[in-house]
MIDO-801964 format. One line per 8 residues: number of its first residue (from 1); their letters; for each residue x, y, z of C-alpha. Coordinates in Angstrom, 3 decimals, m for minus. Layout:
residues N
NUM) A) X:Y:Z  ...
***
This chain:
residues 353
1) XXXXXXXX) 170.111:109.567:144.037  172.416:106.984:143.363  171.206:103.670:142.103  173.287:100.116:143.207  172.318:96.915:141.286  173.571:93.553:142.885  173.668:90.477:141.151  170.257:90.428:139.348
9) XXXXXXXX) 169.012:87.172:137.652  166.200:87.475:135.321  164.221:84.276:133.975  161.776:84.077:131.351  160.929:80.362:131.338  164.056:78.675:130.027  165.168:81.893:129.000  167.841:83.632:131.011
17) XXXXXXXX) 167.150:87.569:130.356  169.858:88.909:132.885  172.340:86.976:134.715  174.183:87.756:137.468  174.422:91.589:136.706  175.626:94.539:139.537  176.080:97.940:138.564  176.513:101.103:140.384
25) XXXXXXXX) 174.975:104.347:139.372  176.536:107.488:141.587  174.104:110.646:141.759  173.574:112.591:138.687  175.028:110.619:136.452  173.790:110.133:132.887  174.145:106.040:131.727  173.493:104.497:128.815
33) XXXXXXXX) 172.713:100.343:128.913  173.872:99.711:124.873  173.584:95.951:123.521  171.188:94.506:120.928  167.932:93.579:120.786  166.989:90.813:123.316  170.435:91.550:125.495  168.591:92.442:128.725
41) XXXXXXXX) 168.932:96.271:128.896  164.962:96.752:128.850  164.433:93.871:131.565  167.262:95.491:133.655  165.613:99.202:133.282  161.828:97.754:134.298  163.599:96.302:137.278  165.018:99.175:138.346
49) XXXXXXXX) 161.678:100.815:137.968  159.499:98.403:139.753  157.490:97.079:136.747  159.571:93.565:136.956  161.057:91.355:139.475  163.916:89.994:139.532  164.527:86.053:140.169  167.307:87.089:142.732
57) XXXXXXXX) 169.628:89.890:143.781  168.618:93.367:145.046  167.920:97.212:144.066  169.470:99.973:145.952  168.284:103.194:145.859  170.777:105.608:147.635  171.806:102.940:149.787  168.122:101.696:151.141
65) XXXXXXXX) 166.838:98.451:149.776  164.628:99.304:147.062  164.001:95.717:145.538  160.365:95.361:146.986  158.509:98.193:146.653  156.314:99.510:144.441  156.578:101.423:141.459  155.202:104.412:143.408
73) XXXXXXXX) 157.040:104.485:145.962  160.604:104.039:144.127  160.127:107.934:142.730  161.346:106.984:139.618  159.664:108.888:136.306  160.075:106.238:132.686  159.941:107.561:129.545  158.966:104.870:127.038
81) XXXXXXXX) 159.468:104.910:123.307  156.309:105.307:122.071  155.177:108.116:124.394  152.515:106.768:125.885  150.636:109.907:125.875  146.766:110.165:126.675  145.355:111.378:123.176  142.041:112.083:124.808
89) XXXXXXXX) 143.649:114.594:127.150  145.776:118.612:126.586  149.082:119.021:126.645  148.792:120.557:129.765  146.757:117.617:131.144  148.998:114.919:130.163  151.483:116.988:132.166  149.755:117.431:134.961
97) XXXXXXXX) 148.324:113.978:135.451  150.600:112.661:137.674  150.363:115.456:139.963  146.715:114.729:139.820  146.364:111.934:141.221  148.745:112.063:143.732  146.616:110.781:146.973  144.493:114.234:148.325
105) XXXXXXXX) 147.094:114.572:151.551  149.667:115.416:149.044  148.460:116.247:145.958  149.501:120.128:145.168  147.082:123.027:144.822  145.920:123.279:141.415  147.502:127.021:141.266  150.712:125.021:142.196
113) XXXXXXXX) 149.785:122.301:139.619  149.699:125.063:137.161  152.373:126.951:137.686  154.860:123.149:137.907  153.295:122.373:134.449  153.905:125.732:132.611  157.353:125.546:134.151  158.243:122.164:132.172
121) XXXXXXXX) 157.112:123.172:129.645  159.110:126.092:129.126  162.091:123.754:130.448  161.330:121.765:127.420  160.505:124.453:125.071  156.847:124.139:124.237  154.519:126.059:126.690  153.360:128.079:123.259
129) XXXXXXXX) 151.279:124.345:123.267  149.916:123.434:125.881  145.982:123.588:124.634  146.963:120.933:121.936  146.357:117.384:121.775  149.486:114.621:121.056  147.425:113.737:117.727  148.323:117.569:116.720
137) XXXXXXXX) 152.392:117.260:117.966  155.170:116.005:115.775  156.665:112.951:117.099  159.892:115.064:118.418  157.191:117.408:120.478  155.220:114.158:121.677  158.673:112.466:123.288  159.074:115.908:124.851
145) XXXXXXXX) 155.967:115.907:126.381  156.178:112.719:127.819  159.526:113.850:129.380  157.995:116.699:130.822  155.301:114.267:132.071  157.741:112.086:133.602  159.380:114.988:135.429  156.448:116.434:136.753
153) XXXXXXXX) 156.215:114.237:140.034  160.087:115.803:141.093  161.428:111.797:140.548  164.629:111.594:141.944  165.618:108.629:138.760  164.254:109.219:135.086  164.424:106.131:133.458  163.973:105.890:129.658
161) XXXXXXXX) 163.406:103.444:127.034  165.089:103.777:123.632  163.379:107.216:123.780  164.269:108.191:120.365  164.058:104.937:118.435  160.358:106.207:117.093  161.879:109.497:115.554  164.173:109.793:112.089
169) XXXXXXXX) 167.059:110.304:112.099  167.155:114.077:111.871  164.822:114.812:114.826  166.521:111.805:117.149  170.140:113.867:116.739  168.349:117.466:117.865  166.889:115.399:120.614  170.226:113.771:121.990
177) XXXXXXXX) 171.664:116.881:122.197  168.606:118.552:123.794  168.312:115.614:126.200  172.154:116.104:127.412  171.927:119.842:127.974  168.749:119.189:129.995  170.525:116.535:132.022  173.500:118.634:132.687
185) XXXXXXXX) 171.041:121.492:134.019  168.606:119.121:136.219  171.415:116.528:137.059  168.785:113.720:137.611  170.872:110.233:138.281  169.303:108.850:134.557  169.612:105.672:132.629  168.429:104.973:128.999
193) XXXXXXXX) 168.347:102.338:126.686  169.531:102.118:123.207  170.656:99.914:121.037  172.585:102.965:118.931  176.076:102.916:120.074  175.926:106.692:117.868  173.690:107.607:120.746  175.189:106.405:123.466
201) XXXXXXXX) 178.444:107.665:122.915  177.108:111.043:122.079  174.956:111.933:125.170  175.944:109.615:128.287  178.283:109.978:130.832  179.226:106.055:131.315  178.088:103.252:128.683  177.243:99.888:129.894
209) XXXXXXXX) 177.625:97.097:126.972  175.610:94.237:127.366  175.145:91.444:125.771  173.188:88.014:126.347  172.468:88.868:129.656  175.657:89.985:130.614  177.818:93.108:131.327  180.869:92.606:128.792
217) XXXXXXXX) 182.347:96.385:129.394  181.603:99.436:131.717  183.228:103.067:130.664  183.467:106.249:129.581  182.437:106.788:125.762  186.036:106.990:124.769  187.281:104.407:127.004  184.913:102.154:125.557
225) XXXXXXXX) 185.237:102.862:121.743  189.057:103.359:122.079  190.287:99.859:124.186  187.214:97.450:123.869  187.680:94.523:126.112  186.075:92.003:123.838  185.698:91.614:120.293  181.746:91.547:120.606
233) XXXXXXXX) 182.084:95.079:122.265  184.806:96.224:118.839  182.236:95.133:116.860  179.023:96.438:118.379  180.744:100.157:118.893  181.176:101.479:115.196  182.406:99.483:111.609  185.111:97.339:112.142
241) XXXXXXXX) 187.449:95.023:109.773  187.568:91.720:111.288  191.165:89.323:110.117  191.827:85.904:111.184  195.624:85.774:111.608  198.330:84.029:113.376  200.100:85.881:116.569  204.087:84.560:116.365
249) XXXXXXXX) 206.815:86.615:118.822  204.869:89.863:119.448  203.671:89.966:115.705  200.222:89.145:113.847  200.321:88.242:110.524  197.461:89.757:108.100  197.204:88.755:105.023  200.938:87.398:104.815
257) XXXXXXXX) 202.183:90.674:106.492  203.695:90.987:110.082  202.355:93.947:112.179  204.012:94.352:115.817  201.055:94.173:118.652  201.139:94.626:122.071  203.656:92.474:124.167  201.209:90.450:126.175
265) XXXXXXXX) 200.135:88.746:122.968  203.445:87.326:122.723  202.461:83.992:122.340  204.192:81.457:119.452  201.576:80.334:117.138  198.136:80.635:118.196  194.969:81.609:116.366  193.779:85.203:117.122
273) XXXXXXXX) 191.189:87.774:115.822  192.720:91.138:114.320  190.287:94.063:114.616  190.888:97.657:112.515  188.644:100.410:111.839  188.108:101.624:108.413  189.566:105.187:109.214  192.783:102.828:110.591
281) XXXXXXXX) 193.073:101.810:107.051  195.581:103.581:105.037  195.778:103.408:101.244  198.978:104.090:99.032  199.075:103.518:95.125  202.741:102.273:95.532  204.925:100.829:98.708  205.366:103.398:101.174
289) XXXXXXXX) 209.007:102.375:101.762  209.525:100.039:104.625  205.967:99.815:106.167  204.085:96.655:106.175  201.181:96.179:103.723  199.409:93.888:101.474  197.873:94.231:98.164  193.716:94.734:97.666
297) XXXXXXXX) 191.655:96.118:94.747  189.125:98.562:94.819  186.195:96.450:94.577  183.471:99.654:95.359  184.152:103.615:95.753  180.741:105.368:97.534  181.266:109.562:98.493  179.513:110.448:101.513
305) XXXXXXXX) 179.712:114.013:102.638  183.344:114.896:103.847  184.335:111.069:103.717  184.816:108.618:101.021  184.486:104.837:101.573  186.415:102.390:100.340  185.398:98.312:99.751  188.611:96.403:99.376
313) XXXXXXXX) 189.445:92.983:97.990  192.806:90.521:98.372  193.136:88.460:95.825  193.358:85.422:98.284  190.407:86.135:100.556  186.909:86.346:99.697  185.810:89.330:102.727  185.603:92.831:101.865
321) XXXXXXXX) 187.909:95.130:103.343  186.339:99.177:104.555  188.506:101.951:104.514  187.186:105.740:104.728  189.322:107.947:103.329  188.585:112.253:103.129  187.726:113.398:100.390  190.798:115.598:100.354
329) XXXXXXXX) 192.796:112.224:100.429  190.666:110.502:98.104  191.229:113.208:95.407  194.930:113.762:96.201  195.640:109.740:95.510  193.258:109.666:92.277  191.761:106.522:93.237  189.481:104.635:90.798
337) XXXXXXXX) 187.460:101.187:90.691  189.146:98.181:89.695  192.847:99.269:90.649  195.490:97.784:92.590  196.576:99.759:95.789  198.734:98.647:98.537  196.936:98.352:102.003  198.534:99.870:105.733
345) XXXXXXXX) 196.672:98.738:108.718  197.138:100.616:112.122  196.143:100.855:115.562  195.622:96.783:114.843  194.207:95.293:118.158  194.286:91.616:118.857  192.152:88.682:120.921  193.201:85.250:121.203
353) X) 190.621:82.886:119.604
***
C-alpha cells in the first residue's frame, strides 16, 4: 500500500513539531525517517498511524483519504521501542491478541488463530517459545515478538519506532539485518524511526533526514551519505571535519592551502563551510610533490580493529582534525604522537555561509 503525506503541520502549543511536510511512500518500500531527538520523525509516524492529528494537511493511504479515521481502520501494525508486550500473557497470546479481539463477524476460528500464530513465529524464528512469558525472553526475542504481534492482523503498513534503540549494540546489528531480509520476503510498504544514521543506511530502501520539523534531504542511502544537500545533513550522516575557509575563483582555501571545488562555487571572496570525512584525509610524513597540503601534528593515535584514527592539530587553529587511516597504512608510514606530518584533503565539498 502506498502511503502519500501532504503538507502536515504539527503544533504542540508554541511548539511547531512538523511543518509543512509531504512525502510519498510507493508500495513495499522500506523508509527510514533519520533526524535527532525532538526533529518530528515520531510525531510524523503517530500521524500516519492514527494515534495523532495533525493541525493541517492530509494522509493518503493508496490514494483514499486516510487523515480521519481511526487507528483501526487505517490497517496499520506499530512496533514501539519498548515492546509493549503483555507480561501477564504467553508468547503465543501476545501474538494472538489482536486476532482476538477482532469484532466476532470477523474474528478467525481459533484453529485459524493457531495455525496464523505458529506461522509468525516460525517467520521470526521462535515458535520453540511460544509457552514463555516476555519476563523469560531476551530483549532481542521480546522486539521479535512484538513484530510478530504487529503482523498478526495482515496490516497492509508496519510502522515502527526506533525499534532497536532498547537493545546493545550487538543484538540491534543481528536485528537490522534480520529486519531487512524479512522486509524483502513480506514486502510490507514500512517506515521506522531512528535517530542512527548506521541504521538507516544499513537496512532502508530511501532515508528521509529531518530536522526541526522539516524534510532537509530525501534519497537513497548512498545518495544521501555521498552528495548531502546541507551541511546539517554532512554532519548528521557519519564523522565529518568541518573548515571555515574562503571560496576565491573556483578554489577554497583551508588552512592557507587552495583546493579546486566544484565550478558553481565560483564566487570571489565569500565565506563558506568546507566539509571532509576522516577517511578523505590523507597523511604523508613529507610533501607529496605538487599536491596541496598543510602541516598538523599528531595530537592523539587510538587503534580500532582494521582502522586507526588519527586527531590532528595546526599550529594556527585550535579544532582537532580526524583522519582514519588502515592499519596497513598506519604501519607502513610509522606514525607516532607528537610528530609533524603534512595533511591532503579530498573529495572537499563546499556550502556558502
Amino acid at each position: 500500500m502506498s502511503i502519500e503525506i501532504k503538507n502536515i503541520r504539527k503544533n504542540f502549543g508554541s511548539f511547531s513539531a512538523l511543518n509543512d511536510v509531504s512525502l510519498d511512500v510507493p508500495s513495499g518500500e522500506l523508509v527510514a525517517l533519520l533526524g535527532p531527538s525532538g526533529c518530528g520523525k515520531t510525531t510524523l509516524l503517530r500521524i500516519i498511524a492514527g494515534l495523532e492529528t495533525p493541525d493541517s494537511g492530509s494522509i493518503h493511504f493508496h490514494g483514499a483519504d486516510a487523515t480521519a479515521q481511526k487507528v483501526r481502520e487505517r490497517q496499520v501494525g506499530f512496533v514501539f521501542q519498548h515492546y509493549a508486550l503483555f507480561r501477564h500473557m504467553t508468547v503465543f497470546e501476545n501474538v494472538a491478541f489482536g486476532l482476538r479481539v477482532r469484532p466476532k463477524e470477523t474474528r478467525p476460528t481459533d484453529a485459524e488463530i493457531k495455525r496464523r500464530v505458529h506461522e509468525l513465529l516460525e517467520l521470526v524464528q521462535l515458535d520453540w517459545l511460544a509457552d514463555r512469558y516476555p519476563p523469560q525472553l531476551s530483549g532481542g526475542q521480546r522486539q521479535r515478538i512484538a513484530l510478530a504481534r504487529a503482523l498478526a492482523v495482515e496490516p497492509k503498513v508496519l510502522l515502527l519506532d526506533e525499534p532497536f534503540g532498547a537493545l546493545d549494540a550487538k543484538v540491534r546489528k543481528e536485528l537490522r539485518r534480520w529486519l531487512r531480509r524479512l522486509h524483502d520476503e513480506l514486502h510490507i510498504t514500512s517506515i521506522f524511526v531512528t535517530h542512527d544514521q548506521e541504521e538507516a543506511l544499513e537496512v532502508s530502501d530511501r532515508v528521509v533526514v529531518i530536522n526541526k520539523g522539516q524534510i532537509e534531504q530525501i534519497g537513497s542511502p548512498q545518495e544521501v551519505y555521498d552528495h548531502p544537500v546541507s551541511p546539517f545533513v554532512y554532519q548528521f550522516l557519519g564523522n565529518v571535519n568541518q573548515f571555515h575557509s574562503q571560496i576565491h575563483q573556483g578554489e577554497v582555501n583551508i588552512g592557507g592551502v587552495g583546493l579546486k571545488i566544484n565550478a558553481h562555487h565560483d564566487t570571489n571572496h565569500s565565506a563558506g563551510l568546507a566539509y571532509v570525512r576522516p577517511h578523505d584525509i590523507e597523511i604523508y610524513k613529507v610533501r607529496n610533490g605538487e599536491a596541496p597540503a598543510f602541516e598538523a601534528v599528531i595530537h592523539y593515535i587510538h587503534a580500532i580493529g582494521p582502522l586507526v584514527r588519527l586527531e590532528l592539530q595546526r599550529a594556527d587553529q585550535e579544532d582537532l582534525i580526524e583522519a582514519e587511516l588502515t592499519q596497513e597504512r598506519f604501519r607502513e608510514l610509522g606514525l607516532s604522537q607528537g610528530e609533524n606530518v603534512f595533511v591532503y584533503p579530498r573529495n572537499v565539498r563546499v556550502f556558502l555561509n
